[in-house]
N, C-alpha and C positions, 0 to 999 in steps of 0.2 A: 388576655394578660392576667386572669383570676389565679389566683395559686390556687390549685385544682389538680388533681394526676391528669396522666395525659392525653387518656381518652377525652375528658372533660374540655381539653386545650383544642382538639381536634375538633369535639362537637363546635364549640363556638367557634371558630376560625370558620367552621362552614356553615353556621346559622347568622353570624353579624351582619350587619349593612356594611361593606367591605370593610371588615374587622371592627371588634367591640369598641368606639373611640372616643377618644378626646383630641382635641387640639385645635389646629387650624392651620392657614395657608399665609405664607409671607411671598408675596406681590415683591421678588427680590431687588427689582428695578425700578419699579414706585415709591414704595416704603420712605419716608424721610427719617435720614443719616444723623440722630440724635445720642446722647452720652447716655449711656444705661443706667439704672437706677435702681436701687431696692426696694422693693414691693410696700404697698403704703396702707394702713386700712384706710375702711372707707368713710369713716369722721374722724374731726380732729378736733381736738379744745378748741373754742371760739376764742376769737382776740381780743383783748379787754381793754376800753378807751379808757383814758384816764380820767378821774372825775373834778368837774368845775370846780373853783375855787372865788371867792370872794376874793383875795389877795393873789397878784401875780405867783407865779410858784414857776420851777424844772416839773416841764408834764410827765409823767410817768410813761417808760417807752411801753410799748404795745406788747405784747406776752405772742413771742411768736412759737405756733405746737410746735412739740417737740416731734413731730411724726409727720413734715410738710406731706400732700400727692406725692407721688410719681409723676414727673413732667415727658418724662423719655417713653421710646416706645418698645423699652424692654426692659424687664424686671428678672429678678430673682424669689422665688418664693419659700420661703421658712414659714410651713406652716405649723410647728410648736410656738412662731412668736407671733403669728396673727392671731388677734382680737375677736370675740367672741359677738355674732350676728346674729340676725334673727335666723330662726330654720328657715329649707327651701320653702317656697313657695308654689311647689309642685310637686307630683305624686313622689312621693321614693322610697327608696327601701332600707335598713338598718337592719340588720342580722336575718330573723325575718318576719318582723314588723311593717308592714304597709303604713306610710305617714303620710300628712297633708297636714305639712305646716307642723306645730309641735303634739298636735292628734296623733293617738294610732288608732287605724280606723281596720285594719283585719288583722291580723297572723294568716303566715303563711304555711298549712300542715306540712308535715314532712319533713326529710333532711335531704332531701336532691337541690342540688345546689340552683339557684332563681336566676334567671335569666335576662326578663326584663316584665316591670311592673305598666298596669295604667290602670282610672279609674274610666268607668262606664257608669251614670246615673248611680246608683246604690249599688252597685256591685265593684269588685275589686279583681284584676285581671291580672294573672303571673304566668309566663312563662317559666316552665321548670323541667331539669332533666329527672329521669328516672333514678328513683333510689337504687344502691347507694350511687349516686351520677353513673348510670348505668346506658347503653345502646339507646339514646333518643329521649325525646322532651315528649313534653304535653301542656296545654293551657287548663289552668286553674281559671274556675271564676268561682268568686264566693261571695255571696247574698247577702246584705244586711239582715237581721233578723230571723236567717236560717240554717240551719246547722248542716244543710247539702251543700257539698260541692258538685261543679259539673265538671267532667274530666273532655278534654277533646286531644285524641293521639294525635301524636307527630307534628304538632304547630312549633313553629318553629321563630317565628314573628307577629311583631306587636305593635297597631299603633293604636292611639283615639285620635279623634275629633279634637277640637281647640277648644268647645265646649265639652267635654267627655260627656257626649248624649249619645254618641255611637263610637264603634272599634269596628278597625279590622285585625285579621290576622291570618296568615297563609300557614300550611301545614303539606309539608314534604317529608318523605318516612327515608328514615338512615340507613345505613349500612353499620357495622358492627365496627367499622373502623371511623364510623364518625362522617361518610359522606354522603351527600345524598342522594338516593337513584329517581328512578325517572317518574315521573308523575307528580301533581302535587291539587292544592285545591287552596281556591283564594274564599275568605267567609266574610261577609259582611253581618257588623249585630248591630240593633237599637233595641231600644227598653221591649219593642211587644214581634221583633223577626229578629229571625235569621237565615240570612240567602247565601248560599254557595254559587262557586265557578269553578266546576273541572277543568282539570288542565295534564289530560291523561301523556301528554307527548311533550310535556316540557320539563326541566331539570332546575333544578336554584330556584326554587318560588321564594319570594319573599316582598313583603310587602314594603313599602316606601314611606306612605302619607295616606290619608285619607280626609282630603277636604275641597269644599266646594262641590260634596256629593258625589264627586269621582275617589274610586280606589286607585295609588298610583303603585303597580307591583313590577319588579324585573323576573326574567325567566330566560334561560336558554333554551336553543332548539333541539340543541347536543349536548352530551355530557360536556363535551370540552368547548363547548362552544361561546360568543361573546354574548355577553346579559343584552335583553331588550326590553324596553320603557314599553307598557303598557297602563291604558287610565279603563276603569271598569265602573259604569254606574250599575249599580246593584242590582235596580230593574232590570237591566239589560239580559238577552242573552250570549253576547260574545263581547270582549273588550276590543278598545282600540289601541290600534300597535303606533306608537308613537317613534314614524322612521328615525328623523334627524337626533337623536338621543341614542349614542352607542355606550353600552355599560355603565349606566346612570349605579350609583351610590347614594344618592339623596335627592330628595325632594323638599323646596319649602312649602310650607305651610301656607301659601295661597298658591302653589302649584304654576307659579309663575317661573320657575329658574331650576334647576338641576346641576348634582355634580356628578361628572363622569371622569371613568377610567381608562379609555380607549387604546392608551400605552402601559403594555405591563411586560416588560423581561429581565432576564438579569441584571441590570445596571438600574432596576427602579421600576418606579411608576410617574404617569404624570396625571395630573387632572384639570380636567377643562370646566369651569363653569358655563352654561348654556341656557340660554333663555327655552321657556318653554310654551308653545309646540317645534316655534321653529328650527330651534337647535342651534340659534345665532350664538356663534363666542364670545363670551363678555371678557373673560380673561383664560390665561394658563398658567401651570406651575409645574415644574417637575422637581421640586423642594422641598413639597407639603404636599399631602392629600387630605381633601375639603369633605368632611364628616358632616356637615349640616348647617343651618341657617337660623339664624334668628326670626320671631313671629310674623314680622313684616315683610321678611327677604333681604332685607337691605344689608346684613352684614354675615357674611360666611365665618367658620370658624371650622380647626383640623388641628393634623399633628405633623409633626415631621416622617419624611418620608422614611422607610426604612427601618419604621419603629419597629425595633421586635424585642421579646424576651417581657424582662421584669416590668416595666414599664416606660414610657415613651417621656425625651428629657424636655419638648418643646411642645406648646401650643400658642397657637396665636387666632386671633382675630382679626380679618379685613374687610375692606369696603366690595360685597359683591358685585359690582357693577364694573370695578377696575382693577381691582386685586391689592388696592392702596393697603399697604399695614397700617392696623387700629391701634395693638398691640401686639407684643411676644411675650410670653411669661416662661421661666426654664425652671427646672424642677422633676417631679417624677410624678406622672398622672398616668390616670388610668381611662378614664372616662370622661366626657364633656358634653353639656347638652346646656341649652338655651333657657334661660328662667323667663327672661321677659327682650323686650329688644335691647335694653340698656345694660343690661347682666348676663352671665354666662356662669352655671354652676360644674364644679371639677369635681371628679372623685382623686384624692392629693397623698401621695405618701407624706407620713411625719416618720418613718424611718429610714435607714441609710436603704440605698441603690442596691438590693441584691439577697436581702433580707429576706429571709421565706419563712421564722419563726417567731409568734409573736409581732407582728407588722401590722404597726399603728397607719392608718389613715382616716381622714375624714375629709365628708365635701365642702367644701370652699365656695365662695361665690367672690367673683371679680369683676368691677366697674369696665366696662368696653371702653370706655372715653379716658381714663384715666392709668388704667393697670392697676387699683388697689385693692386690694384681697382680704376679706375675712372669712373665720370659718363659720358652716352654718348648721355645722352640725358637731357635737363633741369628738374631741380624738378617740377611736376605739380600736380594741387590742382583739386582732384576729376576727373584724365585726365587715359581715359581707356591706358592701353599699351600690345601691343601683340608684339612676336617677331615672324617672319614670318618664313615660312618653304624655 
């Protein structure tokens, strides 16, 4: 959903974790039937007692903000009029400045458009297409303190570690129209290796997760074939194909749970979250497709099904375990990833729905328990933003 020519639309459509996303899954039959509300930040003036008196007195009433929560479990978001927050608190990107927090910690050479950022010990990790967005990416990593970059063809995906002491990233070579053909290689790195896994007879490598010292990657057997969940410890020499997981989309962060896609034709998609190894079904949706998890597992978030084009008008947040709605936020997003368990940062249009010149956005960050939204980084005009792994 990057405004990009169309090659560029084509390359990410077949490099994302089923598509580049933001949002979450609303649990249609769960969810509690509450009056919507408009997006709230995330303080408010404190209420002010009135002060003792020596002589009886009329107490002075209590100063209620002008800006209460959101009590409901759907909001609207105007982000020209949310209030200004701290920056993310995680790797991300800003034109192409690499950030952590209000640091800029590398620039990203080049003008091929970045793909997705993370940090590794002292180095700083980008996927990026080929100038000018030309036939195929590559991973950048660039060194504190050294003016080399190392170039790796055809990676196409990017995670770290929840400590960023290691990464993965897999690398499948394109086709000239943006798809990927057959072969691919999955690379584990920490600060003093890096170990590979061929993977000369499979198609769509892309990596998932990378924790608890397993790499967690999908891959088909056939061009057209359905994704399969595979976990790789580094050392190893072959991974393990993990059956009950059909077309996994995500992994959390303790590799405990999965979203899959197992239903996809014309009328939609649906997705199943799935504990993991055994592929037990916690919930379904064919409403929402489930983009990722928060650090602990405990709360999924996605977008509404069917998004396509400019940008996607819903995301929500639910309870992984049942599909119960947290929140729904409506609006125009592009991107969504996890800051911490209690927050969830958006990459947010602040210009109208369709807008392709000059198109303000900035990321956002939103209270899961609450729905109230500030921004965490300033509005910028035509200024790329990635939220980092």
């Amino acid at each position: 959903m990057r405004n990009n020519n169309g090659r560029l639309i084509a390359v990410v459509a077949s490099v994302a974790v089923a598509a580049v996303a933001i949002g979450a899954t609303l649990a249609y039959r769960q969810g509690p039937q509450t009056a919507k509300a408009n997006v709230a930040p995330l303080t408010s003036s404190p209420s002010l007692s009135p002060t003792p008196s020596a002589t009886p007195s009329t107490p002075t009433p209590t100063r209620v903000p002008s800006k209460p929560p959101s009590t409901g479990t759907e909001s609207t978001v105007n982000v020209n009029k949310l209030p200004e927050g701290r920056a993310p608190q995680v790797t991300y990107l800003a034109g192409r400045e690499v950030r952590s927090g209000s640091e800029t910690v590398a620039t990203i050479p080049g003008k091929g458009s970045v793909l997705s950022v993370g940090r590794m010990g002292g180095s700083v990790l980008a996927v990026v297409m080929y100038e000018p967005d030309g036939d195929g990416t590559e991973l950048l990593k660039l060194t504190s303190g050294s003016d080399t970059v190392r170039r790796t063809r055809d990676v196409s995906s990017l995670v770290t570690t929840s400590d960023q002491t290691s990464a993965a990233y897999a690398a499948s070579r394109l086709s000239s129209l943006g798809v990927t053909n057959k072969g691919g290689t999955v690379y584990a790195e920490s600060a003093d290796s890096v170990q590979s896994l061929k993977l000369p007879n499979s198609w769509e490598v892309q990596v998932l997760a990378y924790t608890g010292g397993k790499v967690y990657y999908r891959a088909s057997d056939a061009e057209t074939g359905p994704w399969k969940l595979y976990s790789w410890v580094p050392s190893s020499a072959k991974p393990e194909l993990i059956k009950a997981v059909i077309s996994p989309t995500a992994v959390s962060a303790n590799g405990s749970t999965a979203a899959a896609m197992p239903v996809r034709n014309d009328d939609g998609t649906c997705t199943n979250v799935v504990q993991v190894p055994s592929g037990t079904q916690l919930f379904r949706t064919c409403e929402f497709q489930v983009r990722g998890f928060t650090p602990n597992g405990a709360t999924a978030y996605g977008d509404e099904d069917n998004a396509e084009g400019f940008c996607s008008g819903i995301a929500a947040a639910f309870e992984a375990n049942s599909g119960r709605v947290l929140h729904k936020w409506k609006g125009c997003f592009q991107e969504m990833s996890a800051e911490d368990d209690q927050h969830v940062l958006v990459v947010a249009y602040a210009s109208a729905v369709g807008q392709v010149e000059k198109v303000k956005t900035a990321i956002i960050r939103c209270t899961i328990a609450t729905g109230a939204c500030e921004r965490a980084t300033p509005i910028g005009t035509d200024t790329q933003l990635v939220i980092g792994s």
